[in-house]
N, C-alpha and C positions, 0 to 999 in steps of 0.2 A: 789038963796039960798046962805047964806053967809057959809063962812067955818066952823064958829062957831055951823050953823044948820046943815051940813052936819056934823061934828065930833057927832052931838047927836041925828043925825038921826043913825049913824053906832052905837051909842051905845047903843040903844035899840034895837038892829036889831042882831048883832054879835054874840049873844049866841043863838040864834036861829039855830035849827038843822042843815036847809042847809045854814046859814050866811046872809050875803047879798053882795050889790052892791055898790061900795064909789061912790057917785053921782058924786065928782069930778072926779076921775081917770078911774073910771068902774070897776077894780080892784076887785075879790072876798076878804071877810072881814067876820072872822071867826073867834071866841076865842072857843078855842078846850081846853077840861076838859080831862088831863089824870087823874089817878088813878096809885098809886103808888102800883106795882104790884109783881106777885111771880117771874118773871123773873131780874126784877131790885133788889128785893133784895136779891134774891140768887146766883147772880152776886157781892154786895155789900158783902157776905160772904166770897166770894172767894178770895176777891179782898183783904178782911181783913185778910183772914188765911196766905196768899201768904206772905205781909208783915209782919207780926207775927212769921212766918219759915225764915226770911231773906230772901226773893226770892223776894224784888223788890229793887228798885230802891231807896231809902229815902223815900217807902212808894209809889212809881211809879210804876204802873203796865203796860204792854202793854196788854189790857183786850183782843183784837182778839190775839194774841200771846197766853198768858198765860192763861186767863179763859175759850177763846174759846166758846162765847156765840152765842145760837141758832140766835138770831136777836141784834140789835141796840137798843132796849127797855131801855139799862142799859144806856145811856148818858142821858134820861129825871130825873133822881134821881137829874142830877143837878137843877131843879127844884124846890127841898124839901132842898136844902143844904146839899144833903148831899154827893155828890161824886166833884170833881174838876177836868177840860181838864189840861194838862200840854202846858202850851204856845212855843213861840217858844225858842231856847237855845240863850245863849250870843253868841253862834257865829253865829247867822241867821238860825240856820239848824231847819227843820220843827222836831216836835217833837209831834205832833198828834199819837193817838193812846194810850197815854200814859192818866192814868187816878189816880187819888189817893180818899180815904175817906177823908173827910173834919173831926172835931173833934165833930164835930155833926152825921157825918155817924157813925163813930165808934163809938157813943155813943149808936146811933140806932140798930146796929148790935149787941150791947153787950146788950140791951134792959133797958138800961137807960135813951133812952129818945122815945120820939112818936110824930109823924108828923100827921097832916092832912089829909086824904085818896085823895084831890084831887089838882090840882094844876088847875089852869084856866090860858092858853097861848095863846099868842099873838105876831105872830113878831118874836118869840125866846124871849119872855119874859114873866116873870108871871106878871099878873094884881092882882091876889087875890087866896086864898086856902080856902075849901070848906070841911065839912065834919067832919065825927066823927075822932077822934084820933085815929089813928093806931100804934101797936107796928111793931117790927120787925116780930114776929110770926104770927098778922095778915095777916101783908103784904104776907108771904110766901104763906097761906093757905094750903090747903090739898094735894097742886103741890109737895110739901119738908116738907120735917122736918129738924125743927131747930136743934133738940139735934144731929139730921146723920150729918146733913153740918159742926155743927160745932166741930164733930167730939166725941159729950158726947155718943153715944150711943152703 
């Protein structure tokens, strides 16, 4: 099998529930469909009001510090474009942890714009997005309300 057959052998194979097997490496190979959810964006609310009150950093949050989120769900928004890691600082020092709204999350969070319901990953990377268009209010569902988090109610 040439590599060429083996990369489209894995591509019709990858989205299948349990994935499959890269003939070259053995390697499990698996394009995973999240869903852009009520934990991620009411994570992305917080993370918005935080800078909004002056309580980050130029728009930097440290979300386990500051949001204190039940799970890890809120770094796949970067996914949708719409949340961004802070890299490392000009003096070498790690600075993980630290997360901001991209000008599209904010846009999303203030319900100016709407994403995709699914993102399809690979690797750490998106191949493609899937689905109806979802707002911010979607995304939250019957988990939150929007007008409590963001403080109308």
């Amino acid at each position: 099998m040439t590599l060429e057959e083996a990369k489209d052998d894995l591509k019709k194979h990858w989205d299948d529930k349990q994935g499959t097997t890269c003939p070259a490496c053995t390697q499990h190979v698996q394009l995973y469909r999240h869903s852009l959810n009520s934990q991620m964006a009411s994570c992305m609310v917080v993370i918005h009001k935080l800078d909004k009150r002056g309580e980050s950093d130029n728009g930097w949050v440290h979300v386990l510090k500051q949001v204190k989120p039940t799970n890890r769900m809120y770094s796949l928004a970067r996914f949708w474009g719409l949340i961004e890691p802070r890299g490392d600082s000009e003096e070498g020092k790690k600075t993980s942890g630290y997360w901001r709204l991209t000008t599209k999350g904010d846009n999303f969070v203030l319900g100016f714009e709407t994403v995709p319901k699914y993102a399809h990953i690979f690797n750490d990377k998106v191949y493609s997005h899937s689905g109806e268009s979802i707002s911010i209010r979607d995304a939250l569902g019957t988990h939150f309300s929007y007008d409590e988090l963001m403080g109308r109610a």
